[in-house]
C-alpha positions as CSV (number, residue, x, y, z in Angstrom):
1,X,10.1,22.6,-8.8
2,X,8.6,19.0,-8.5
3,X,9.6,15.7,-7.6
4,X,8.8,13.1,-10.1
5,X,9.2,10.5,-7.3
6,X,6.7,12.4,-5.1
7,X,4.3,12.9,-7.8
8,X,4.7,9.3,-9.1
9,X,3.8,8.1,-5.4
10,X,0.8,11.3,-5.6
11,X,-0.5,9.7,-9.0
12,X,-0.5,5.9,-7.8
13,X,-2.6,6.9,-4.9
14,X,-4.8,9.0,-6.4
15,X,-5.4,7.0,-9.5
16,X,-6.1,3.7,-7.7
17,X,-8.5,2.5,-5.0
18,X,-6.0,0.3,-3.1
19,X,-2.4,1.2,-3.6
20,X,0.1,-1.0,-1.8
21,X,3.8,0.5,-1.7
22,X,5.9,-3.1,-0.7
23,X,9.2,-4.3,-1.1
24,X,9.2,-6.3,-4.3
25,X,6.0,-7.2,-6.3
26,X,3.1,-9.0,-5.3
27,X,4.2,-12.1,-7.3
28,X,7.5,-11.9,-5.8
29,X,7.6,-10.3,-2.4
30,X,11.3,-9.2,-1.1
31,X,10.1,-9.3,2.9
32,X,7.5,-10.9,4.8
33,X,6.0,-8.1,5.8
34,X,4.8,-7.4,2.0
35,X,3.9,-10.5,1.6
36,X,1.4,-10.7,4.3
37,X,-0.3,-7.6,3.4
38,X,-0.4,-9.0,0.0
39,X,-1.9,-12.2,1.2
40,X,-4.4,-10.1,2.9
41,X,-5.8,-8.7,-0.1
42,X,-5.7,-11.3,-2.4
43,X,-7.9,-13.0,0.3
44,X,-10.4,-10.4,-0.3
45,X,-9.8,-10.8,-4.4
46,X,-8.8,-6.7,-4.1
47,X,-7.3,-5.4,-7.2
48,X,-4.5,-2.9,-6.3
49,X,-1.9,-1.5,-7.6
50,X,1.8,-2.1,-6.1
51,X,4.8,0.1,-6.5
52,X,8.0,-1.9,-5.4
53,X,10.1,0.9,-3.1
54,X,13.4,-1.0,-3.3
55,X,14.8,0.1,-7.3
56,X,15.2,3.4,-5.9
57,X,16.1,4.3,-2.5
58,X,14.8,7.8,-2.9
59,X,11.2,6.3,-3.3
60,X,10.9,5.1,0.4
61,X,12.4,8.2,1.6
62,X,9.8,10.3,-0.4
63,X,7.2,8.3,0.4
64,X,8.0,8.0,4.1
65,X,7.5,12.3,3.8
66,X,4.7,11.6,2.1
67,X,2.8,9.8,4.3
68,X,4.5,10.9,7.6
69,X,4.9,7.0,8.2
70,X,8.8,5.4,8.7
71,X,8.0,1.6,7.5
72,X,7.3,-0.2,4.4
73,X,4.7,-1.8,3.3
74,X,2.1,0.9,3.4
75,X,-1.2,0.3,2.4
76,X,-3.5,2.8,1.4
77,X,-7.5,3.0,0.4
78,X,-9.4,5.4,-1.0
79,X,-6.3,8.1,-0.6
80,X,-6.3,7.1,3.2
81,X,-3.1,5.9,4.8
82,X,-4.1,1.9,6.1
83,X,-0.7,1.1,7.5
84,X,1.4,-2.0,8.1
85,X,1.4,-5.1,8.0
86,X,0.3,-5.4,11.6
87,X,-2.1,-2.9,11.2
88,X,-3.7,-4.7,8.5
89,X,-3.6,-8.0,9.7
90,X,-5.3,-6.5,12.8
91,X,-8.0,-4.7,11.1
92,X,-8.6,-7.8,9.1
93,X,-9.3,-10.1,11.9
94,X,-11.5,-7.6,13.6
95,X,-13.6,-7.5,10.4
96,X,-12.4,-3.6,9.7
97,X,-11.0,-4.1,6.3
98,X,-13.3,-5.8,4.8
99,X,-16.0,-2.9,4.4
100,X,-13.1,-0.4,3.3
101,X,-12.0,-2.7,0.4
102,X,-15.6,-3.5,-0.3
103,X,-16.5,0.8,-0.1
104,X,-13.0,1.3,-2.2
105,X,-14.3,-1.1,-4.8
106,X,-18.1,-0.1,-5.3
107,X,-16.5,3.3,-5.9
């Protein structure tokens, strides 16, 4: 039998180049953490899609299986797990994320 949460999280990352699972929305981030990753893409003007993993407590669970990664936000390109915010913030200063959004957007 299958979860609809698990294949909700499946279809958003599938169906989208950048998918950003965040607490709240990226108009109205609920943590800091979201908000930077947020900040981070609109500074590359990335369209993404964001799925907001607080309605439903199930959908951080599932998506913590899913990914075999315990925080939130969680970035993913091209169907590859990104990470964090610190992970992104990171890659962005060393110039690493720039060529995956710009590969994920040529695509």
């Amino acid at each position: 039998m299958s979860d609809p949460i698990h294949d909700e999280i499946k279809k958003i990352i599938d169906s989208n180049r950048i998918a950003l699972f965040m607490k709240g929305t990226p108009e109205m981030p609920r943590c800091g953490f979201s908000a930077g990753v947020v900040e981070v893409l609109k500074k590359h003007n990335a369209p993404f899609a964001a799925m907001d993993v607080l309605p439903d407590p199930r959908i951080r669970q599932v998506l913590s299986a899913y990914s075999n990664w315990p925080t939130i936000p969680q970035l993913f390109i091209q169907g590859k797990l990104i990470g964090g915010c610190d992970i992104v913030r990171e890659m962005d200063s060393k110039g690493e994320l720039k060529p995956l959004i710009e590969a994920a957007m040529k695509s």
